[in-house]
C-alpha positions as CSV (number, residue, x, y, z in Angstrom):
1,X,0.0,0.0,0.0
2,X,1.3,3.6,-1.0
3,X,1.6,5.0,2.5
4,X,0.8,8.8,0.4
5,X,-1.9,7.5,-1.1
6,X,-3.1,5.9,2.2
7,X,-3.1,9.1,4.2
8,X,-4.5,11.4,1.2
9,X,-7.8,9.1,1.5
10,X,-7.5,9.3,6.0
11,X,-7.9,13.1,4.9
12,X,-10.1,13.3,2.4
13,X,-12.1,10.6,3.8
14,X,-12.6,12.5,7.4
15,X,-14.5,15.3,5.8
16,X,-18.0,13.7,5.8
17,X,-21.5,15.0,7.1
18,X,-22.1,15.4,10.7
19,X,-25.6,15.5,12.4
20,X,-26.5,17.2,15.3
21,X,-25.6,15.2,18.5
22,X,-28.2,15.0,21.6
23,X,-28.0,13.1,24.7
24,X,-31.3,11.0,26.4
25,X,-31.7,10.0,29.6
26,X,-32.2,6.3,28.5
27,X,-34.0,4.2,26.0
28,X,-37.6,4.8,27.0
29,X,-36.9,8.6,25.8
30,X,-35.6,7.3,22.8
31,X,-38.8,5.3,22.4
32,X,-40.7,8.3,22.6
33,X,-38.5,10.2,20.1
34,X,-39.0,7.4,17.4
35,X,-43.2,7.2,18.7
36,X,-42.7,11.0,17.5
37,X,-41.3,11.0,14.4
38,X,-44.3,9.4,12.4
39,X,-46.9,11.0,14.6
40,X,-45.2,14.6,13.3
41,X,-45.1,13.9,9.4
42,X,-47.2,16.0,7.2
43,X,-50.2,15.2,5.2
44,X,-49.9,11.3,5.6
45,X,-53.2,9.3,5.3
46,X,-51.5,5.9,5.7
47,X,-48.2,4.5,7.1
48,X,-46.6,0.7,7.2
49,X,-44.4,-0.6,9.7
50,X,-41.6,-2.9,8.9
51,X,-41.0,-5.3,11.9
52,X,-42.6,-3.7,14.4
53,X,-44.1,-6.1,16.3
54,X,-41.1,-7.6,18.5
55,X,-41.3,-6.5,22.3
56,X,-43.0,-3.2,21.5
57,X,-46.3,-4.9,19.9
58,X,-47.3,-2.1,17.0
59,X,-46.1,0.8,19.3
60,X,-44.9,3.6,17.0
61,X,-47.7,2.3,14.1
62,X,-50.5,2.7,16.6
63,X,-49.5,5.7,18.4
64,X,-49.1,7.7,14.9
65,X,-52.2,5.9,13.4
66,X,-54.5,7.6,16.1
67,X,-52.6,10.9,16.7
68,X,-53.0,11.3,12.7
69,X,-56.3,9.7,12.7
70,X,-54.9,7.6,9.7
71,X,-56.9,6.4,7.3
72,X,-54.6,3.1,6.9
73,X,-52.3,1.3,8.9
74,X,-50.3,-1.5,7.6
75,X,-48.3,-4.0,9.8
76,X,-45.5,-6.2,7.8
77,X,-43.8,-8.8,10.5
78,X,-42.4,-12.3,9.8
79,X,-44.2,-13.2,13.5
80,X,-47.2,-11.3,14.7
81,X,-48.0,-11.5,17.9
82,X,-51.3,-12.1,19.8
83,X,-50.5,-9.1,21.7
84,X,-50.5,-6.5,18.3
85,X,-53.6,-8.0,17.4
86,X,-55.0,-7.3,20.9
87,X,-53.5,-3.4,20.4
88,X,-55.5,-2.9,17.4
89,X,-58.7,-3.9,18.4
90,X,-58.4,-1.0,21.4
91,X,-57.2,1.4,18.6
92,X,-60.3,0.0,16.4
93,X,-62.4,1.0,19.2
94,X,-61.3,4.3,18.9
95,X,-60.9,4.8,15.1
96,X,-63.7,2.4,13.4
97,X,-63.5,3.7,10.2
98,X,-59.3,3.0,10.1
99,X,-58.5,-0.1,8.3
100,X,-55.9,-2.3,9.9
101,X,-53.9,-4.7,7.5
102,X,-51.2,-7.3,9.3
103,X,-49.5,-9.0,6.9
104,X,-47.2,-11.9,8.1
105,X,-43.8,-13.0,6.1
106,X,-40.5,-12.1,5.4
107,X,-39.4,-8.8,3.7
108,X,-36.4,-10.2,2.5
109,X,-38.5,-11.6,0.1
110,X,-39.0,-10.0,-2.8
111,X,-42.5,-11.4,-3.7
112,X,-43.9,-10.1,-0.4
113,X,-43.9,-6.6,-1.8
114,X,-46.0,-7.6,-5.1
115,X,-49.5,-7.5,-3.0
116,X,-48.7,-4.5,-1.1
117,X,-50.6,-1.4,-1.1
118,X,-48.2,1.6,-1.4
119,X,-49.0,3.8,2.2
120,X,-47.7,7.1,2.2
121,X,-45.0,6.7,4.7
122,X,-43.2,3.7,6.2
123,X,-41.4,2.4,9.5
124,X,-37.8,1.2,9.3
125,X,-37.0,0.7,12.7
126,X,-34.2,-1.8,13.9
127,X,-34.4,-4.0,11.1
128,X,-32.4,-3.9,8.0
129,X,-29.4,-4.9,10.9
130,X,-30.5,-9.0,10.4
131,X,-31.4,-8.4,6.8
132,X,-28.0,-10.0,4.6
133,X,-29.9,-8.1,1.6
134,X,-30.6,-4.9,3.0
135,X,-30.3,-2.8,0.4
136,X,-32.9,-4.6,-1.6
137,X,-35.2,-4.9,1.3
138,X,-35.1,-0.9,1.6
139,X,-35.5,-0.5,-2.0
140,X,-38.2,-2.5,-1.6
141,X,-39.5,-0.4,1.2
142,X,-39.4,2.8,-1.4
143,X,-41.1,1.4,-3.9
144,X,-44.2,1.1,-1.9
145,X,-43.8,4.0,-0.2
146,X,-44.9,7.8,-1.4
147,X,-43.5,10.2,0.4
148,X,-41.4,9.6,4.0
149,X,-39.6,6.6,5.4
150,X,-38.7,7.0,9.3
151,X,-35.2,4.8,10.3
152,X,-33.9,4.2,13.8
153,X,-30.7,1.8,14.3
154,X,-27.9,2.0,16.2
155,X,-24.9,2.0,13.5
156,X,-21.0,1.8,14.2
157,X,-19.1,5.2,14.5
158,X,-17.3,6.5,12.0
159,X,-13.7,7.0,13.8
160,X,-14.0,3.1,13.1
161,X,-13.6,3.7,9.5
162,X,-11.1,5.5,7.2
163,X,-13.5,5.5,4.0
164,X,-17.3,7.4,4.5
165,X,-20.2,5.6,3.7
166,X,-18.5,1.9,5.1
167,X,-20.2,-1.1,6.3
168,X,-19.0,-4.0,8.0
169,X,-20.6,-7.8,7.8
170,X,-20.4,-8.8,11.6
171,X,-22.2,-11.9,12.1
172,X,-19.2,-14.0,11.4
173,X,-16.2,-12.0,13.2
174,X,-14.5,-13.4,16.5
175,X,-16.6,-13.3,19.3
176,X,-13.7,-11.7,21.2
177,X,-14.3,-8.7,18.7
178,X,-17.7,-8.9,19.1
179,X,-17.5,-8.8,22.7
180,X,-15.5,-5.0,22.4
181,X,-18.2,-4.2,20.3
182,X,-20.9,-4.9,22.5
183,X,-20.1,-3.0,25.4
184,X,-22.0,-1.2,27.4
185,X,-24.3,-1.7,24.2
186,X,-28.0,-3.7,23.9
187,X,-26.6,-6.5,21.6
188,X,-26.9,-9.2,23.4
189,X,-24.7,-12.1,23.5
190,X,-25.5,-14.6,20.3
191,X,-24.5,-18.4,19.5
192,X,-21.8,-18.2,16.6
193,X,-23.1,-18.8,13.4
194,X,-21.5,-20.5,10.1
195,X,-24.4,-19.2,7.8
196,X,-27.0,-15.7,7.4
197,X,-29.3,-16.2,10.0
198,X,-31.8,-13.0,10.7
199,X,-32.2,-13.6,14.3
200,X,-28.9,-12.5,15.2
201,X,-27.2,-9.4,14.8
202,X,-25.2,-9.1,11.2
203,X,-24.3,-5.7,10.1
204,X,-22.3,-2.5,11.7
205,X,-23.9,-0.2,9.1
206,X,-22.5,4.1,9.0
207,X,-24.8,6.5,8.9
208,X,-23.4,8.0,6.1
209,X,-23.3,4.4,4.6
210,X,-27.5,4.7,5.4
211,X,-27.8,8.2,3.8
212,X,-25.9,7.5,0.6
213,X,-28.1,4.0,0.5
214,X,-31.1,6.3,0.4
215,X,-29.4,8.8,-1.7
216,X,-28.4,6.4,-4.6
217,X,-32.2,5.2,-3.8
218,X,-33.7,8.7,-5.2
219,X,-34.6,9.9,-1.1
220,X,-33.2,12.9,0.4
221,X,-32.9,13.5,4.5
222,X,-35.5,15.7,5.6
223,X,-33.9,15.2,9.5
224,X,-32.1,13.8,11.3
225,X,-30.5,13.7,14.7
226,X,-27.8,11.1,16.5
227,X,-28.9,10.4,19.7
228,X,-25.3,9.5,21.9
229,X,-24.3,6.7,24.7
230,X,-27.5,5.2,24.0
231,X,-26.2,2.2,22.4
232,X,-22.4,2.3,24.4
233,X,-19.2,3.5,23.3
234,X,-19.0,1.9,19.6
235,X,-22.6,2.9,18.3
236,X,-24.0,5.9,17.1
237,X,-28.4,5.9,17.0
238,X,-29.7,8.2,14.5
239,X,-33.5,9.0,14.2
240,X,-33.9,9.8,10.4
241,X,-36.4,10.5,8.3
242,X,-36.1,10.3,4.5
243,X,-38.4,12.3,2.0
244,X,-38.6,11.0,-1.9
245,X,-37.2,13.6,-4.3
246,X,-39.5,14.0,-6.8
């Protein structure tokens, strides 16, 4: 390796986008920051949510579907659980003339997207992290989608990257390695695995890496923020929210 060459791209490679940094007391208040982001976007009638039924049961679909007094609300989730079904019927109660869709399977899958309506907004919340083709999965995501997409992950700093826009497969690095990047974090300790498997945790996305995914995908950010310590030392957790450029 050209040692000049190798220091030009350090350089030129450090001058990448920053987003405003805040600091929450917690993940319950980050909970109620991504509860907000959908509840606040303008003019939506409908809205989707990607995953959103593991441990918080439909909580940032429902809570925007009656704040907006949605029209639609759409539910995507390879398991849904007794307990979202349960949730809707109290938000039914409220809204009768909402209709609720849940549609069960795997959104790695292209063909799951074929019967979808498009809703005018869409959840993206802690998922495409287990998804091996996660840039198809949110391409996916924008073609049924007209106007906003909402994203909440934590993602790896970039100080751990010379190049911008970088992404690192995870799920099949030393558990030692692992084990650095884990701390003080919520990814919990997993079984090593020998193949893809979504249950675990797979990728250390950038933000910039997400933003230039969107980007190349015809979306620009309309805000974002990275919330800090969250998610330990290693891990940034940006609240985003993309807007398709007509």
């Amino acid at each position: 390796m050209d040692i000049k060459l190798l220091s030009a791209a350090v350089k030129i490679g450090a001058d990448r986008s920053r987003l405003e940094r805040i600091f929450l007391n917690g993940y319950g208040e980050v909970m109620q920051k991504k509860e907000d982001l959908p509840a606040q976007l303008p003019g939506i009638t409908s809205l989707r949510d990607y995953g959103g039924c593991y441990l918080v049961h439909g909580r940032y679909l429902l809570h925007a579907t009656v704040t907006c007094r949605l029209a639609y609300a759409s539910m995507v989730d390879v398991n849904p659980l007794p307990e979202f079904a349960a949730a809707i019927e109290r938000v039914r109660a409220q809204l009768p003339q909402t209709e609720f869709e849940t549609v069960g399977g795997d959104f790695r899958e292209p063909a799951l997207f074929q019967g979808l309506r498009e809703t005018d907004a869409s959840l993206l919340y802690e998922v495409i992290l287990h998804q091996e083709n996660y840039v198809e999965v949110i391409r996916n995501v924008c073609a049924k989608t007209r106007k906003f997409i909402c994203f909440a992950q934590p993602c790896l700093a970039e100080e751990f990257f010379t190049l911008p826009a970088s992404a690192v497969l995870l799920q099949f690095h030393s558990e030692a390695l692992k084990d650095v990047l884990r701390t003080n974090s919520f990814w919990p300790k997993e079984p090593p695995v020998e193949r893809f498997n979504s249950a675990h945790w797979m990728w250390g996305h950038t933000v910039s890496h997400i933003l230039d995914v969107f980007k190349g995908l015809g979306w620009m950010l309309r805000h974002g923020v990275l919330i800090g310590g969250v998610c330990g030392p290693c891990w940034d957790y940006p609240l985003l929210v993309f807007e398709r450029v007509v």
